[in-house]
Phi, psi and omega in degrees: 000172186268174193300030173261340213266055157330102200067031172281167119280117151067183182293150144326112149207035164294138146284166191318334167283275204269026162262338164294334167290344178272327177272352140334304188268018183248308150334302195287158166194210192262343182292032172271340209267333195262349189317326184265046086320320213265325189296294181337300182297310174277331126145180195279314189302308190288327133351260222306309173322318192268005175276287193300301189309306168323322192259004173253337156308314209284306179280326177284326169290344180258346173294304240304285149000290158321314178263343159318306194321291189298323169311297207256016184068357157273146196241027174201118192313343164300298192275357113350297163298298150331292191310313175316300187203066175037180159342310197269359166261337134353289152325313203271357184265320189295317196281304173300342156299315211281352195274309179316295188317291186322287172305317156315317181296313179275316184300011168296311192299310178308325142302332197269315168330290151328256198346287212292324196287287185336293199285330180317294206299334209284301187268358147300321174297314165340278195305313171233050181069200206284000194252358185054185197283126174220175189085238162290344198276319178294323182298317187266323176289332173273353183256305180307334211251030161253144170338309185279327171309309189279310190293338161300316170319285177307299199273336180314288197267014190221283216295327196273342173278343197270344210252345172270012178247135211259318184274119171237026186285006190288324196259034174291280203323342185271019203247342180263318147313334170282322196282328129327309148332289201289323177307344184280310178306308185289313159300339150281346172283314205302270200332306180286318170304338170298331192247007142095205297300162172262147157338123161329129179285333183293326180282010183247166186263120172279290204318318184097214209134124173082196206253016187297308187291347175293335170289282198340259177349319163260009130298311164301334172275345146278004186261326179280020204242096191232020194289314139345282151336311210288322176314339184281319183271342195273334176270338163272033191245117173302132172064092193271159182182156204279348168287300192285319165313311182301339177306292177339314193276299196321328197285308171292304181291331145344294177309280208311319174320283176328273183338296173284335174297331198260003152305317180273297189317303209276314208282322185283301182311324173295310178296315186075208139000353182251008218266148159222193182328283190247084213294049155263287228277354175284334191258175179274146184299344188275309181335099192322301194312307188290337191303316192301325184307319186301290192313314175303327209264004176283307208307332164239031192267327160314303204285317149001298206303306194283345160305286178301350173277298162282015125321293158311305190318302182302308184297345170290304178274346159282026189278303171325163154317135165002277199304332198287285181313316177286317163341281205293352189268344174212179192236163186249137190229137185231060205239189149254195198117161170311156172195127194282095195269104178231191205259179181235085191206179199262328221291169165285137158247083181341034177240126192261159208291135196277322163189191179275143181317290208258128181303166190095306191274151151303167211273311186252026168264348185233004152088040162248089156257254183285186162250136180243118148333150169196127178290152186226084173325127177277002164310328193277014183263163161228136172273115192261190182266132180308137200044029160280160180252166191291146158321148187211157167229169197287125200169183186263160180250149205210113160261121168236131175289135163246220198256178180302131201037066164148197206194171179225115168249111165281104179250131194274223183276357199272319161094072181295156135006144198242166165279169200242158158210147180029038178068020165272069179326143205235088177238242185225130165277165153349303192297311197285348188316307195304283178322289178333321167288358177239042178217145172274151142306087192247005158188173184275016179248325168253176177270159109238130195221138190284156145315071207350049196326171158324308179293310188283320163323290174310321186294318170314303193285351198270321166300358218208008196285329170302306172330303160306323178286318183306304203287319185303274192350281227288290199304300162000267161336270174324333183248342178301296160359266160310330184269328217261349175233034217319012166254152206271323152305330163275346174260344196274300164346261145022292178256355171263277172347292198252280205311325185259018140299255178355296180280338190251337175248347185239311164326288169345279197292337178257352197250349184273332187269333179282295169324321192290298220268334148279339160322292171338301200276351172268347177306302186301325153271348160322320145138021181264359223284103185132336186317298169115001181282169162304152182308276217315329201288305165321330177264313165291315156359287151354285191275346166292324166285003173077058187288167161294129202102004191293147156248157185285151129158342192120355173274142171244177202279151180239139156334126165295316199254144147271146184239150175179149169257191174289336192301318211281275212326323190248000190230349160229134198332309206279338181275331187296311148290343200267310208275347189282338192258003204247309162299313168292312178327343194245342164306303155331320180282330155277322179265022188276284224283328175309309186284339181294311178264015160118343205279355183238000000 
């Protein structure tokens, strides 16, 4: 596509299946555990209903979206909201991840909180037999098999080393994994209610009733929430168009619909009145089906964690100051030593590591000892302008022959010559410096990289520490949380209430309006100015003559500045939506926010 398409990677080219299946698996989730709660709460008839209204809100927010894409040539919801409604809504889109991202972390821990205490007592009871745990065994069963003990545990030592990691293609499986899970789940609710007992039919609330749909609702409206995403899949979707996405959303939302109404129905029908939060704490803990979902459903709510975590990390930090942000985005080292400039081609390169970093010291005293493979991404080149010279840090300078067309420089103070592509020097970025210097060159693609000492471990965290600090503070944060709000309903309550007012009814709807309005006003110079037509009629218009500046991909040119008054709210469609969806959204977020916290 043509340069408006701000954030694609490479061509469109998913198609309509599969892009609906990612977003199905994007959709689907662990807020399926709490749905047969929202029926117990709003009651089955009011339930269901406000389930299909959420999800045809949910779909309409997201073609909305779709048409934000065409409007403003951005493929990402951040930038999108710029183009729309300047710099500070930018902010204000970073600051509301973080309250999400942040809720995502935590109902992680809060499930892990579930889980983990169940499956303990379960193979403790396994282990001490028919007569149960007693002594130390008991001792050991009252402290581990509590909630708050495992989620201190789990996140000290599993969330918080996986949460330090920057690189995450190791965990891409879990997003399929989550999605196999919860279908296991959702099928195992069906299979038991079919095959029975069921709930006393006199305890369950057909009618509804009370302050019950104020829970329901920012739960069903977080369960249902992929919204993010969609600017990513709607540019990666081949020969794209709002006719072929509305297939994708219908489709997708469908599916996940069928899937939850009959997830919330069955599962309430078995508990009745007993339904809790997270209905797997509804069965007995011994019982084989639920045992497997927990153990399935920990492993990937581990593997979850560190996604939706780095996801918080970025928004977080881009919040920060400039200087602040780039610190924390790589790490800086300030050591002396070699620093490795090489070519980009598949071939081997015969070079062994010339000498240790620090004059003097020894290969294991400066931590080149044994070796680890390590991949060397090429995001991690850089490219300078042809004949500069590579970067250097202080050392002797060392030119190594490598194979036909290019060479390996280890460049000092003298700052040699870099190897070239397309008249482009090829050097290590900043992120790659740390490794490379602790590294032999064994092809232009690896590493064999020492193992650490001691000594060299304190140089990695001294280079790396903001990084490391953030990431503590945010795991911190996120199980202080979880312990302090241990039901999985109430943190979903909670992030449906305030994050998902915001990305799915209110963001939408001002980033659609603010594109409109300026559409208009580039429309309006354009030679539309006077028509008396409606904004959108006007734009297409605009844009069927082929006005000038129009761009390929479906964006047309926007006013740098917006202008509106309050009257554009009542007097024109797109305002008309904004203000109608911008008050329920915030009704939503108050009594949301109310039922979450016990006040309905």
């Amino acid at each position: 596509m043509g340069g408006s398409d701000a954030g694609i990677v490479g061509e469109p080219s998913a198609t309509i299946r599969s892009t609906t299946s990612t977003l199905v698996a994007n959709l689907v989730g662990a807020g399926l555990l709490s749905l047969p709660f929202t029926i117990k709460r709003a009651g089955i008839i009011p339930g269901l209903i406000a389930m299909v209204v959420v999800c045809v809100v949910n779909a309409f927010s997201a073609l909305l979206i779709a048409r934000c894409c065409e409007l403003s040539g951005k493929y990402t919801y951040k930038d999108m909201a710029v183009a729309a409604l300047g710099k500070r809504a930018g902010i204000a889109i970073a600051a509301t991840l973080v309250l999400y991202t942040l809720g995502s972390c935590v109902a992680f821990a809060v499930l892990l909180g579930d889980f983990l205490p169940n499956l303990f007592d379960f193979f403790m009871d396994k282990g001490c037999g028919p007569g149960g745990c007693t002594g130390s065994a008991e001792t050991v069963r009252s402290i581990f098999g509590r909630a708050e003990v495992m989620i201190v545990l789990v996140g000290s030592l599993v969330l918080n080393p996986l949460a330090l990691n920057r690189n995450l293609d190791a965990l891409r499986f879990t997003s399929g994994l989550s999605f196999i899970c919860i279908i296991y789940t959702f099928f195992m609710l069906v299979g038991l209610c079919g095959a029975g007992p069921r709930a006393d039919t006199a305890t369950l609330n057909v009618s509804g009733g009370g302050t019950g749909i104020f829970v329901a609702f920012p739960i069903l409206l977080v369960s249902l929430t992929a919204h993010y995403n969609v600017p990513k899949l709607y540019g990666e979707l081949k020969e794209r168009s709002m006719g072929r996405l509305g297939a994708v959303v219908a489709a997708s939302f469908s599916i996940v619909l069928v899937v939850y109404l009959g997830a919330a129905i069955c599962g309430y029908l078995l508990k009745g009145s007993a339904t809790q939060g997270d209905i797997l704490n509804s069965f007995d803990e011994t019982y084989a089906p639920i045992v497997i979902a927990r153990i399935a459903l920990s492993l990937v709510v581990i593997g979850c964690f560190p996604l939706a975590f780095n996801s918080l990390r970025i928004a977080a930090v881009s919040l920060l100051p400039p200087a602040w942000a780039e610190r924390i985005k790589e790490p800086h080292y300030e050591g002396s030593g070699a620093y490795a400039t090489i070519p980009h081609h598949d071939a081997a390169v015969p070079v062994k590591y010339p000498t240790p970093v620090d004059a003097g010291a020894t290969a294991a005293e400066d931590g080149l000892v044994a070796t680890t493979e390590l991949s060397l991404n090429r995001g991690l080149l850089r490219r300078t302008p042809a004949g500069s010279a590579a970067s250097a840090v202080p050392g002797s300078a060392v030119s190594l022959a490598g194979p036909a067309g290019g060479s390996v420089v280890y460049a000092g103070t003298t700052g040699a010559a870099a190897a070239e592509e397309d008249g482009h020097a090829l050097s290590l970025s900043p992120a790659a410096r740390i490794a490379a210097e602790r590294c032999t060159v064994v092809s232009v693609k690896h590493f064999q990289c020492t193992c650490p000492t001691p000594r060299a471990l304190c140089m990695r965290v001294k280079a790396d520490w903001p990084h490391m600090l953030v990431t503590k503070l945010l795991v911190l944060v996120a199980i202080t949380i979880a312990i302090l709000v241990p039901s999985i309903e109430t943190v979903l309550g909670y992030k449906g209430a305030i994050g998902g007012s915001l990305v799915v009814l209110i963001f939408p709807v001002w980033m659609f309006f603010g594109l409109t309005q300026r559409s208009i006003a580039a429309a309006a110079a354009g030679g539309f100015a006077g028509t008396g037509a409606p904004g959108a009629v006007a734009v297409k218009e605009w844009a069927a003559a082929g006005g000038e500046g129009h761009q390929e991909g479906g964006s047309i040119p926007l006013a740098a500045e917006l202008h509106w008054q309050w009257v554009d709210l009542v007097r024109t469609r797109h305002g008309l939506l904004a203000s109608v969806f911008t008050v329920i959204g915030m009704v939503l977020m108050v009594s949301g926010t109310l039922a979450a916290s016990g006040a309905l």
